[in-house]
ZAMARGU-4260 file (C-alpha; in steps of 0.2 Angstrom, whole numbers, plus 5000, padded with zeros to 4 digits):
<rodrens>
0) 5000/5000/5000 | 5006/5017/4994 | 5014/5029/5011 | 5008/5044/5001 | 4997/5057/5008
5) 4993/5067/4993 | 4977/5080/4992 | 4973/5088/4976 | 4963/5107/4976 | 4948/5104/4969
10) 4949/5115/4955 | 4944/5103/4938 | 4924/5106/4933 | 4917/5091/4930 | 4909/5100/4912
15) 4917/5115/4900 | 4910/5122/4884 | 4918/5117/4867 | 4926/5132/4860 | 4939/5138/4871
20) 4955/5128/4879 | 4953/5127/4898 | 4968/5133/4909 | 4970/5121/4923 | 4981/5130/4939
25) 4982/5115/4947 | 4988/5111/4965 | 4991/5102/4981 | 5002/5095/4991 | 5011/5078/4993
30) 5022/5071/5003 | 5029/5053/5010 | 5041/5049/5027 | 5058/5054/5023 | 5058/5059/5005
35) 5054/5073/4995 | 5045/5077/4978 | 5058/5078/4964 | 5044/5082/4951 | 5025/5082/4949
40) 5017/5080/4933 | 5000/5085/4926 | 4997/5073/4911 | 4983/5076/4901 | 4982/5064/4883
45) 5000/5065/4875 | 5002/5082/4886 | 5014/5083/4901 | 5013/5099/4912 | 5028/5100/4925
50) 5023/5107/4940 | 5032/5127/4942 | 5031/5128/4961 | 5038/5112/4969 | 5040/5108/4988
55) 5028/5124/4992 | 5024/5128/5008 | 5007/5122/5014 | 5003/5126/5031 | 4984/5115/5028
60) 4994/5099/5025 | 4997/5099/5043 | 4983/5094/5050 | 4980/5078/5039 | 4996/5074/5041
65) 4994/5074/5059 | 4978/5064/5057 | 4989/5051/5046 | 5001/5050/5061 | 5016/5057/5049
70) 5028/5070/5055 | 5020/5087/5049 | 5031/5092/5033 | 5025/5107/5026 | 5036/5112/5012
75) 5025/5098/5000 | 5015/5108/4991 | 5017/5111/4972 | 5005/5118/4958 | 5005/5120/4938
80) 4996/5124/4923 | 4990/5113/4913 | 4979/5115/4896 | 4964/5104/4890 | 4963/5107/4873
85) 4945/5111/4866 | 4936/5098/4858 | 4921/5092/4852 | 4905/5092/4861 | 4901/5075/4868
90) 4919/5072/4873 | 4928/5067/4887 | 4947/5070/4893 | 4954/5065/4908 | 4970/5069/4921
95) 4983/5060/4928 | 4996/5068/4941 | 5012/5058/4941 | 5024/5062/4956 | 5043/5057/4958
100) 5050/5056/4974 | 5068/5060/4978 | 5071/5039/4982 | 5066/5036/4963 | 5049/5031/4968
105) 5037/5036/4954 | 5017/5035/4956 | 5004/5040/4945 | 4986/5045/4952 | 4970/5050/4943
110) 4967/5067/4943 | 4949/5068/4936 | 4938/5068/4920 | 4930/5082/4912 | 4916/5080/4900
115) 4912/5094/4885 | 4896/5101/4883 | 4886/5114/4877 | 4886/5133/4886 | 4871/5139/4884
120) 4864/5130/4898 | 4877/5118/4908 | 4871/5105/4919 | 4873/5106/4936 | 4885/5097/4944
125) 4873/5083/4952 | 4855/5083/4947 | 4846/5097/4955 | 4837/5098/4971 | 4818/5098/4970
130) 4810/5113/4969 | 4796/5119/4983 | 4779/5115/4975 | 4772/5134/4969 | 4759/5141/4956
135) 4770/5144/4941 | 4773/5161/4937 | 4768/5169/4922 | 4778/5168/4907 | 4782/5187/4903
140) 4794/5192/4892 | 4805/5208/4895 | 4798/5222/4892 | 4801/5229/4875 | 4811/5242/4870
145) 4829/5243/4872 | 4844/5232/4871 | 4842/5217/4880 | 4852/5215/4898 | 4857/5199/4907
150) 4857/5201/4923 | 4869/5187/4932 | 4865/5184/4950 | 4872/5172/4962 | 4863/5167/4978
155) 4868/5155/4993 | 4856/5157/5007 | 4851/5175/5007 | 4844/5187/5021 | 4825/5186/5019
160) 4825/5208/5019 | 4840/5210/5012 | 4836/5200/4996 | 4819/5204/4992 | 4825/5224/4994
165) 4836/5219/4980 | 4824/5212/4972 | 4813/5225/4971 | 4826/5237/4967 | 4830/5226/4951
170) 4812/5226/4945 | 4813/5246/4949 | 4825/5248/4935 | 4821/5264/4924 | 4828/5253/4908
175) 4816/5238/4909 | 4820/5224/4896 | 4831/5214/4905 | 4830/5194/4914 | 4837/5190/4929
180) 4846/5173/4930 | 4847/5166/4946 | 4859/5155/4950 | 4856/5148/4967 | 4871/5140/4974
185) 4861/5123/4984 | 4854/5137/4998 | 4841/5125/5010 | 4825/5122/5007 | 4819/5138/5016
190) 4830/5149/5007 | 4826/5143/4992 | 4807/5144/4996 | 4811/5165/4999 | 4820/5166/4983
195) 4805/5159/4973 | 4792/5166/4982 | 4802/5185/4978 | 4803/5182/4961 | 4785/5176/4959
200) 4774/5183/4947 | 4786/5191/4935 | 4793/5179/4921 | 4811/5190/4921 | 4817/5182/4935
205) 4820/5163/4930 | 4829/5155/4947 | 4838/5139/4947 | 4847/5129/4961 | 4863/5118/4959
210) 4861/5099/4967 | 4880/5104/4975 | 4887/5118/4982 | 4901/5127/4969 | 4906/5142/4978
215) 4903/5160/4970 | 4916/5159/4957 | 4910/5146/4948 | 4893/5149/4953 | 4895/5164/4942
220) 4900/5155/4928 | 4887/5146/4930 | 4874/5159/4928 | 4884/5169/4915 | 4883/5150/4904
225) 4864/5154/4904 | 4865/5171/4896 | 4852/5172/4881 | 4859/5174/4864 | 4848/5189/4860
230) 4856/5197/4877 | 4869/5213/4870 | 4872/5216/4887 | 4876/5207/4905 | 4878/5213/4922
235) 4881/5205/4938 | 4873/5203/4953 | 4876/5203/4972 | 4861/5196/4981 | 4861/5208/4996
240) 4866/5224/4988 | 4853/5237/4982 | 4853/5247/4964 | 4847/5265/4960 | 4834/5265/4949
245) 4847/5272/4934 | 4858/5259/4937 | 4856/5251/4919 | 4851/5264/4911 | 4866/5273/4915
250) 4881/5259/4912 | 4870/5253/4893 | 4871/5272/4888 | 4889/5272/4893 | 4894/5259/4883
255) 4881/5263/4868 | 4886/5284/4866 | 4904/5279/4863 | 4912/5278/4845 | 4912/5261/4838
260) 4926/5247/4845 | 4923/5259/4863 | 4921/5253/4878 | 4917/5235/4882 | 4914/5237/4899
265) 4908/5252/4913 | 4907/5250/4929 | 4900/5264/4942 | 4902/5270/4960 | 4893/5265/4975
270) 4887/5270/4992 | 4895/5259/5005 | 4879/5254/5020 | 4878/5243/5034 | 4864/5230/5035
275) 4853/5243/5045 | 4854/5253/5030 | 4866/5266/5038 | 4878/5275/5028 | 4898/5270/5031
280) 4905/5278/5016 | 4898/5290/5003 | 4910/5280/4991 | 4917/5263/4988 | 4931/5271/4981
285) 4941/5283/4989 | 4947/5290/4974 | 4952/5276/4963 | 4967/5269/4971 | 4971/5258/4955
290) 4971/5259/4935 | 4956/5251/4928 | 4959/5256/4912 | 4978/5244/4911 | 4979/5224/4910
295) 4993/5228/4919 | 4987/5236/4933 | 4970/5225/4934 | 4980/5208/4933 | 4988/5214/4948
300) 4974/5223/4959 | 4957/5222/4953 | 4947/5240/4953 | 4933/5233/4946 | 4915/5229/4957
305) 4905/5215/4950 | 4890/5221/4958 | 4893/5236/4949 | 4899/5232/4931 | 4891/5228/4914
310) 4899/5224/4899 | 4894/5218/4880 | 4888/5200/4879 | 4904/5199/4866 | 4915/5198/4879
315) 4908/5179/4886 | 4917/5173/4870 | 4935/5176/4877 | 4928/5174/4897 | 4919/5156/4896
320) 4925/5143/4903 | 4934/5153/4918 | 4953/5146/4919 | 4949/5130/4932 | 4957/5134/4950
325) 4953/5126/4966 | 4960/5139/4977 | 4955/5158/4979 | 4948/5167/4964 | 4934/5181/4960
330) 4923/5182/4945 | 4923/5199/4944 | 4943/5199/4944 | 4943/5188/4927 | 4931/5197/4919
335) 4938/5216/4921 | 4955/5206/4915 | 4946/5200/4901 | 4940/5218/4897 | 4953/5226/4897
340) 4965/5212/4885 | 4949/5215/4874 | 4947/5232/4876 | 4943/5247/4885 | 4935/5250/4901
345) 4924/5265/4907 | 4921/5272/4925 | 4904/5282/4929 | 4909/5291/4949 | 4893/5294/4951
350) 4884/5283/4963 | 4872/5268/4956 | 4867/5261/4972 | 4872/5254/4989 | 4885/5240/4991
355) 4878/5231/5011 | 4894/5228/5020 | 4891/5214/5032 | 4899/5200/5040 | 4896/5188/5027
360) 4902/5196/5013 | 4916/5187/5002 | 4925/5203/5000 | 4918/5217/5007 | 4923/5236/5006
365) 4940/5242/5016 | 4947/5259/5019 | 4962/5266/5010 | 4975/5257/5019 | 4989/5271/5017
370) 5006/5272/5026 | 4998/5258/5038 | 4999/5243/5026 | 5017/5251/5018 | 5022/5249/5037
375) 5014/5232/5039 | 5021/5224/5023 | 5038/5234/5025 | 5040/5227/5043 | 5036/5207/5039
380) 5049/5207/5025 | 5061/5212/5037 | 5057/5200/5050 | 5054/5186/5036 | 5068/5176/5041
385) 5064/5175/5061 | 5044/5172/5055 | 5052/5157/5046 | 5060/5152/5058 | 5049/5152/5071
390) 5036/5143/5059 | 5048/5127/5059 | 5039/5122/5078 | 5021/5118/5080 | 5021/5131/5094
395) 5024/5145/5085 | 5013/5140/5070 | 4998/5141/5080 | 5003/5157/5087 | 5005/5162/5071
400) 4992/5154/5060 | 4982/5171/5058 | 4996/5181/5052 | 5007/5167/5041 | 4989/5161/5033
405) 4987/5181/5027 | 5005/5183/5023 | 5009/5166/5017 | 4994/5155/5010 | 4982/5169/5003
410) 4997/5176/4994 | 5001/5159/4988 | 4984/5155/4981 | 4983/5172/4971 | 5001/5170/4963
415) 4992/5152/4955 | 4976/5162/4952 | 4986/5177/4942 | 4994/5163/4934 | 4979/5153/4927
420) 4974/5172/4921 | 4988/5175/4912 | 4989/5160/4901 | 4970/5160/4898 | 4974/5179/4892
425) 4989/5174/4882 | 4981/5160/4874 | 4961/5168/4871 | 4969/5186/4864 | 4977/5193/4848
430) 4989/5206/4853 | 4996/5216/4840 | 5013/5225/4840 | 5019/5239/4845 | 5021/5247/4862
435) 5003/5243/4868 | 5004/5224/4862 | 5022/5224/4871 | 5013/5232/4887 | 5001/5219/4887
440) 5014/5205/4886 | 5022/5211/4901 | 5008/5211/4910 | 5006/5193/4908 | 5024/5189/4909
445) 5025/5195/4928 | 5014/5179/4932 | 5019/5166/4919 | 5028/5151/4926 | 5046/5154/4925
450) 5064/5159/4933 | 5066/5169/4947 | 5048/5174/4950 | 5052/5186/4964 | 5064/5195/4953
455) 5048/5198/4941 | 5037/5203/4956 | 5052/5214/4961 | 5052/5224/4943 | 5033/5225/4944
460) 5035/5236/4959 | 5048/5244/4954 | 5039/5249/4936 | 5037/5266/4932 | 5019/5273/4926
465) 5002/5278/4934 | 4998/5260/4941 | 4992/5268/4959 | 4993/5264/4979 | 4983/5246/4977
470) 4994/5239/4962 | 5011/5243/4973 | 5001/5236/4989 | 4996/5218/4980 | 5013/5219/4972
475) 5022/5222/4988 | 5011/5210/4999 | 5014/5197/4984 | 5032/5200/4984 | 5032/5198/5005
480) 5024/5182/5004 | 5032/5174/4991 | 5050/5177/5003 | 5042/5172/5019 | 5038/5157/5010
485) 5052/5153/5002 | 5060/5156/5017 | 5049/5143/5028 | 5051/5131/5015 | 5071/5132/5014
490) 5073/5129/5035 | 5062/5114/5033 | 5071/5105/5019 | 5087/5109/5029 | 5079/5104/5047
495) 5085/5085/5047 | 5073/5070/5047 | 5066/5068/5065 | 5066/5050/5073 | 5047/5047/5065
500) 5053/5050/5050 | 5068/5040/5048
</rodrens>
């Protein structure tokens, strides 16, 4: 029987669409008693992937490896791309990670199959739950007049007050030919009886629960796979924020009054509230502390809500399937990407509703963070090499755990995620020459597996041009993980096998 503990992020759908290639960012972590990984291989077909990150730090192995009775080793981790070609619908192709170990042991594990289907409406990923028995609505088609907007929402158990005001403030819209696609994300039986009995009675909103649970990123993929092909425009949904009545109105006309090849996506401002209703900020931006209007400033730091963007149905072409990641990643992040490889991307400051800052929220409003987060991330790269140290003993890991999982893992995961981008951008757009083609190719490069990626990180700081405070912050916060890391990772590899262990 195999001493291997391996674990494998979740990140391959089970189902894509036909006409893009899928970027996998695969990753995990491995590890047997008294070896190390040499190599880890993603092999899909005739097609090897070699793993860019090998022997990563993980600091969630340690608690299955404790389960398993191994000595914690947390420098196992590893992660790559990998690229599932399209192909025709009806097809299947499948994954197998093959590992090497550093005693010449070799092992090959299957990885999972993905099937290719149709996008205009994809399965779910079990069959769905049954629905409450209700009176079926009425069949009413949006209202005429217009261009047509889908409208993307993603729910998961939704506050009862919070969802139906949203509700309403949806069917308030001043430009009124629009549907509402529901994705509900397997909320419980109750929840799901709230969403359906707010959306009753008006055939725009056409709801529709998952049998599992995907989590918003893919949720929303999900929903944006449903878009109708009549739609010219889609905008997405929060389901606990509220719109102004101009809302749409406001984002089709500022993509409609611009010359032709214009904007492809706007975006607007918004009122941050609390959950009472009360106002916290009169703006989610402070003054736009990014460039939305650069690939190389979005691929970095995203400046773009998805809660308060629409862009032109066009752009689903180059956006679906989402590059396949089973670590953290944001909708709305891939989408102003896709934009702004595509094209150019508009900013109304005017306010078009309230964005509801709760607890719950997956990535809620913060304050400028100023010289405070400068200081913060200025002070943990100088103290990287006694944070690494201390993280070789399970003492000071828990004392730590807060602070290496924000400075360490999160980091970790968005590197892989900016990576999976990258090459999904690199492969789905036709850059040009000249010095905007070349901008764009940098943009990518500074996340593309390769040499010395630290170095890369490094030059991205140090660039020169209008990128703002939030690009240099994500750089710098990349940057400080990615050496506190490395660090931890080198101490352990030196750190000589314990008794257990040999």
């Amino acid at each position: 029987m195999s001493a291997t503990l391996l674990h494998l992020d979740p990140g391959l759908p089970p189902r894509v669409p036909p006409h893009n290639d899928l970027v996998w960012g695969f990753s995990g972590w491995a590890c047997r008693p008294g070896v190390r990984l040499s190599a880890a291989t993603m092999v899909v077909g005739a097609a090897r992937f070699p793993a860019a990150g090998l022997n990563t730090l993980r600091l969630d192995a340690e608690a299955a490896q404790r389960r398993h009775g191994v000595e914690p080793d947390l420098a196992c981790g590893f992660w790559g791309l990998a690229t599932l070609p399209a192909s025709a619908e009806g097809g299947t192709q499948s994954a197998v990670l093959a590992l090497e170990w550093t005693d010449g042991t070799r092992e090959e594990w299957p990885a999972g199959t993905v099937a290719v289907t149709d996008t205009a409406l994809p399965p779910p990923a079990e069959p769905p739950l049954a629905e409450p028995p209700l009176a079926e609505p009425p069949e009413n088609a949006p209202a005429a007049g217009g261009p047509l907007v889908a409208i993307a929402m993603a729910t998961y158990n939704p506050d009862r007050a919070l969802f139906r005001a949203q509700i309403e403030s949806i069917r308030s819209q001043t430009h009124e030919r629009w549907v509402c696609l529901i994705e509900d994300d397997g909320s419980d039986d109750a929840h799901w009886q709230d969403i359906i009995e707010a959306t009753s009675g008006d055939g725009r909103f056409r709801p529709l629960r998952n049998g599992v649970n995907l989590g918003f990123y893919r949720n929303f993929e999900r929903a944006l796979g449903r878009v109708p092909a009549e739609a010219e425009f889609v905008a997405l949904a929060d389901q606990d924020d509220r719109w102004a009545p101009g809302r749409l109105a406001a984002l089709v006309a500022a993509l409609e009054s611009g010359p032709a090849g214009g904007p492809i996506l706007a975006f607007g401002n918004m009122r941050v509230v609390d959950g009472a209703g009360r106002v916290v900020s009169e703006t989610f931006w402070p003054g736009l502390d990014s460039r939305h209007d650069s690939l190389d400033a979005l691929l970095m730091a995203n400046a773009v809500t998805g809660c308060a963007c629409l862009f032109r149905a066009s752009l689903l072409r180059q956006a679906l399937p989402f590059p396949a990641l089973g670590r953290l990643a944001y909708h709305d992040h891939w989408i102003a990407c896709c934009a702004a490889a595509e094209g150019t991307i508009a900013y109304l400051p005017q306010s078009l509703g309230d964005y509801v800052q709760h607890g719950a929220n997956s990535l809620g409003y913060r304050r400028r963070p100023g010289l405070r987060l400068a200081a913060k991330l200025s002070a943990a790269l100088a103290l990287a090499p006694a944070l690494a140290l201390a993280a070789q003993s399970a003492a000071g890991r828990r004392r730590l755990a807060g602070s290496l999982k924000l400075l360490v893992s999160v980091p970790d995961a968005e590197l892989v995620c900016r990576a999976a981008f990258a090459e999904t951008l690199r492969r789905r757009t036709a850059w040009g020459g000249g010095s905007e083609g070349d901008a764009q190719r940098t943009a990518t490069d500074t996340f593309l597996p390769g040499p010395r990626p630290g170095r890369r990180l490094l030059a991205a700081l140090l660039r020169r041009g209008p990128r703002g405070r939030a690009f240099r912050g994500v750089a710098a916060r990349l940057l400080t993980g990615l050496v506190i890391g490395r660090l931890t990772g080198l101490l352990a590899r030196l750190r000589p096998p314990s008794a257990a262990e040999r």
